[in-house]
N, C-alpha and C positions, 0 to 999 in steps of 0.2 A: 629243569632249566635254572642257571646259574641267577639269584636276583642280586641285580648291583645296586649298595646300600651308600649314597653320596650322603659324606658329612660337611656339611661348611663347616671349616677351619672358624670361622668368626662365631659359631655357635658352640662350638670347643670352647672357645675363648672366652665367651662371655660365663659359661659355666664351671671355669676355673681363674677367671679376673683378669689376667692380661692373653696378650698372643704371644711372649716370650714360652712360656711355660705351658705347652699345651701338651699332657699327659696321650699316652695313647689308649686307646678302648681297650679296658678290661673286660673281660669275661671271654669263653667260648662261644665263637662265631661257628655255622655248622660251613659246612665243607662248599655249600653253594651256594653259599653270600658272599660273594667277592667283594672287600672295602676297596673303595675308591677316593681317595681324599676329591673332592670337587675343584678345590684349589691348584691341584699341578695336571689330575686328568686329561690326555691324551686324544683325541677324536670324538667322534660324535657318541651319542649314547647309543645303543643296540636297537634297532628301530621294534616296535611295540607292533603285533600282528593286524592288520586292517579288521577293522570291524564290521563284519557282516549286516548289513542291513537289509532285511528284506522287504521288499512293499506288501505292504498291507490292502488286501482292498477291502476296505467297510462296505457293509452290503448297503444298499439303497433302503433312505429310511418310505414305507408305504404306509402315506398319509391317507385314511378315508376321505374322500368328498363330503366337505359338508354341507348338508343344504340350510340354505340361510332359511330363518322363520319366513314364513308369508305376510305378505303385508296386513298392516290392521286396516279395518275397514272401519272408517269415521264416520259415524252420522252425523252430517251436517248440524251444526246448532243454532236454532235460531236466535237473532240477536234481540236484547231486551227490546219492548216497541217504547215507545219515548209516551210518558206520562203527559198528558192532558191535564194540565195543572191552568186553570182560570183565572185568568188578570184579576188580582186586585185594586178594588179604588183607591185610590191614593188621595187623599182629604187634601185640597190646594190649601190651605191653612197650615201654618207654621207648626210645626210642633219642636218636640226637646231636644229629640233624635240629632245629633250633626247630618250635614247635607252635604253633595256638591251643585256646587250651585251652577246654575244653569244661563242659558240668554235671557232676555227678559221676554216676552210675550204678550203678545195683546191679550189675555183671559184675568180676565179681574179675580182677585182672591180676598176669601173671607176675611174681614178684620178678625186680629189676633193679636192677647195680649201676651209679650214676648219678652217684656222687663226683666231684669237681673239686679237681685238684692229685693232688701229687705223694704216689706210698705210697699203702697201703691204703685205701680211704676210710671205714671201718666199718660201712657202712648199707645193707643193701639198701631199694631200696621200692615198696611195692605202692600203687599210684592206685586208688582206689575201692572197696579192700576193704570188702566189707560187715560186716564187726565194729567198723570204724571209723566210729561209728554217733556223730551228734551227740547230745549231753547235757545239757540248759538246768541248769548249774549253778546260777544264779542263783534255782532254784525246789525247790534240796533244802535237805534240813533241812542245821543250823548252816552252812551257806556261810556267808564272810566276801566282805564286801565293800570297794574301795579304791580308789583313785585315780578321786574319784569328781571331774566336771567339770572336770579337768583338763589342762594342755598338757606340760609336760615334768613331770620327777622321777622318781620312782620308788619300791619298794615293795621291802620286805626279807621276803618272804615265809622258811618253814621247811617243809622237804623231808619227809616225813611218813613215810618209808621207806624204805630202805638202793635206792641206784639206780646203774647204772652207765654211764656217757656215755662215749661212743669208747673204750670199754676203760678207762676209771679209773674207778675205786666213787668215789661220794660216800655218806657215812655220812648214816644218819636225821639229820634237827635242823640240818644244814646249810643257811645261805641262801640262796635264791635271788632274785635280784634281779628283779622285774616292771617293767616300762617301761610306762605308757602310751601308747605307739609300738608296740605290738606286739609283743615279743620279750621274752625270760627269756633270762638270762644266771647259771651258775653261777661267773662271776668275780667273787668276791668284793672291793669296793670299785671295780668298772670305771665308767669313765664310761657315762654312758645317751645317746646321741647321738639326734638326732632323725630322724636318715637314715641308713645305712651298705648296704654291700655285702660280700656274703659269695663267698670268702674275703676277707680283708682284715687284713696283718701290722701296718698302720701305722696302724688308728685307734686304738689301747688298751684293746679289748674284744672278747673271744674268748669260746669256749665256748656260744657264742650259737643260742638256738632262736628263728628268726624265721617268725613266722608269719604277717603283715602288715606288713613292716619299712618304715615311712613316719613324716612326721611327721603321727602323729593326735590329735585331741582326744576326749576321751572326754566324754560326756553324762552324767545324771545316774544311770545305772542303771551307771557307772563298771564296777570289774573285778570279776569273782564268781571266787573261790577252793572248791573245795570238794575232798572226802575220800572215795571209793566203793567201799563193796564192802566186804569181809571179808582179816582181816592174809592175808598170802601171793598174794591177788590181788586188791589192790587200787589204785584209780587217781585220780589227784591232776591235777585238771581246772582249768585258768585259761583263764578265760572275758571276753573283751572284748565287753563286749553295746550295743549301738547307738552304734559309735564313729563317728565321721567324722574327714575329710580335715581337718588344719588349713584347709588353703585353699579348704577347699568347705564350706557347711551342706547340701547335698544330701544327701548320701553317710548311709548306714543300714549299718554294716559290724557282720555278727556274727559273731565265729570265735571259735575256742579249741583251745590244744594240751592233750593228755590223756598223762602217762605211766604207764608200766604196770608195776607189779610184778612181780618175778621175771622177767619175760621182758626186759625193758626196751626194748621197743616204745617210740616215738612214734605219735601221732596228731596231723596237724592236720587242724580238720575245721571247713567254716565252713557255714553256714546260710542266714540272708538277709542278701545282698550286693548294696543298691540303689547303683548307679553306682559299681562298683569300676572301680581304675586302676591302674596297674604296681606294683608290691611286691615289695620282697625276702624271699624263702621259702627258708629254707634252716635247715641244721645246720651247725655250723661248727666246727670241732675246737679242743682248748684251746689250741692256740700261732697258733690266723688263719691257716693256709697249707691247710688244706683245707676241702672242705666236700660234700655230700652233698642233694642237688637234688631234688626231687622231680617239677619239671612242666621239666625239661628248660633251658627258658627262666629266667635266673634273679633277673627280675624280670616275673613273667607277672601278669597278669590275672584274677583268681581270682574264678570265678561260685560263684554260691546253688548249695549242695549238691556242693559238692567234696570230695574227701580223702584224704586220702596216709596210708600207714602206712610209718613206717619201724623198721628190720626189724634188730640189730647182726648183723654178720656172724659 
């Protein structure tokens, strides 16, 4: 069968440099290679024989049955039985341990001494004694009222009867300074700071009884002062009634410290405490290096119906 050998003319030409000068094919061509230049060729090319294709048929691939494993059989396992582990006593006396502190409760607790720093600390104190019984000053006869709507300042109140703090007397008619922040201070002319920590030598204010020691604002029913009881055993009550947090209008905070006559007891004792938050609660002796704690922690969380008595050694 004759094979036809098509040349493009432009493949001539690129392998002699131009298309003017396109040599012809040297050598012996055999007798049934017909050249065809591609370029002037004449009709279709010689059709090429069909290509037989036959079908194939693949046999079927024969997959065995496999049988799946049998199930496992599980023996149930019994689940551990829960340990019988026996309530510990928990001693009502304060320890070192931090706490959350809790409502307050009518169950009287062991005096315990709970001072912070160096030496003596003066104070025992009892959580939740029940004579430490809240008192709405605010609703007995001649209460005085003060620092009413208020953010900072403070209030020169007078001591109404011969009192003794950490071992020093303070004479009747002496001032005491009130803080709308929480705290009474017998340092006479100290700053009233809006925040502080008890002990503490370096802010300028010692002697300090804080009973919610934050920066609060007080509302319109501001601080109730009042006077109880009969000379010999009587007790001198500041009362911060519906105060809040500077930085919260939420907050419903009612507390008040109570001293006591002739024995010279503390009480703080708070009431309803809607959204209370960390506060500093302490006694703090006159030179700032000691102090005298009550809930352990000495910036606790103090809920509705708590109360410390502290107790001089």
């Amino acid at each position: 069968m004759p094979v036809v050998l098509l040349v493009p003319a432009f493949v001539a030409s690129c392998a002699c440099g131009t298309l003017d000068t396109v040599d012809p094919i040297i050598g012996d061509v055999p007798d049934d290679v017909v050249m065809l230049d591609a370029a002037v060729a004449d009709g279709p090319a010689p059709d090429a024989p069909a290509l037989d294709v036959r079908s194939v048929d693949a046999p079927a691939l024969d997959v065995a049955r496999v049988d799946a494993a049998p199930p496992v059989d599980l023996a149930p396992v019994d689940a551990p039985q829960p340990v019988d582990v026996p309530a510990a006593d928990v001693p009502s006396e304060l320890t070192d341990a931090p706490l959350v502190l809790d409502a307050g409760v009518d169950v009287p607790v062991v005096p315990t001494d709970t001072g912070w720093g160096p030496g003596p600390t003066g104070y025992r104190v009892v959580r939740d004694d029940p004579a430490a019984r809240w008192v709405d000053s605010c609703a007995e006869p001649g209460h005085q009222v003060v620092l009413r709507d208020v953010d900072d300042g403070s209030f020169a109140a007078t001591l109404p009867f011969r009192f003794r703090y950490w071992g020093t007397p303070i004479e009747a008619g002496a001032p005491v300074l009130v803080s709308p922040n929480g705290y009474v201070t017998f340092q006479v002319g100290a700053p009233t700071p809006a925040n502080g920590i008890i002990p503490n030598r370096l802010d300028g204010v010692h002697a300090v009884i804080a009973a919610q020691w934050r920066d609060l604002r007080t509302r319109a029913p501001g601080v109730c002062i009042a006077v109880l009881g009969n000379p010999g055993a009587r007790r001198w009550v500041v009362q911060w009634s519906d105060a809040r947090y500077y930085t919260s209008i939420f907050g419903h905070l009612n507390f008040e410290l109570v001293l006591h006559e002739t024995s010279d007891a503390i009480d703080l004792v708070y009431d309803g405490m809607t959204l209370p938050e960390p506060a500093t609660v302490a006694l703090e002796s006159w030179d700032g290096a000691r102090s005298s704690v009550p809930f352990v922690v000495p910036q606790p969380i103090v809920y509705s119906r708590t109360r410390a008595r502290f107790i001089p050694q």
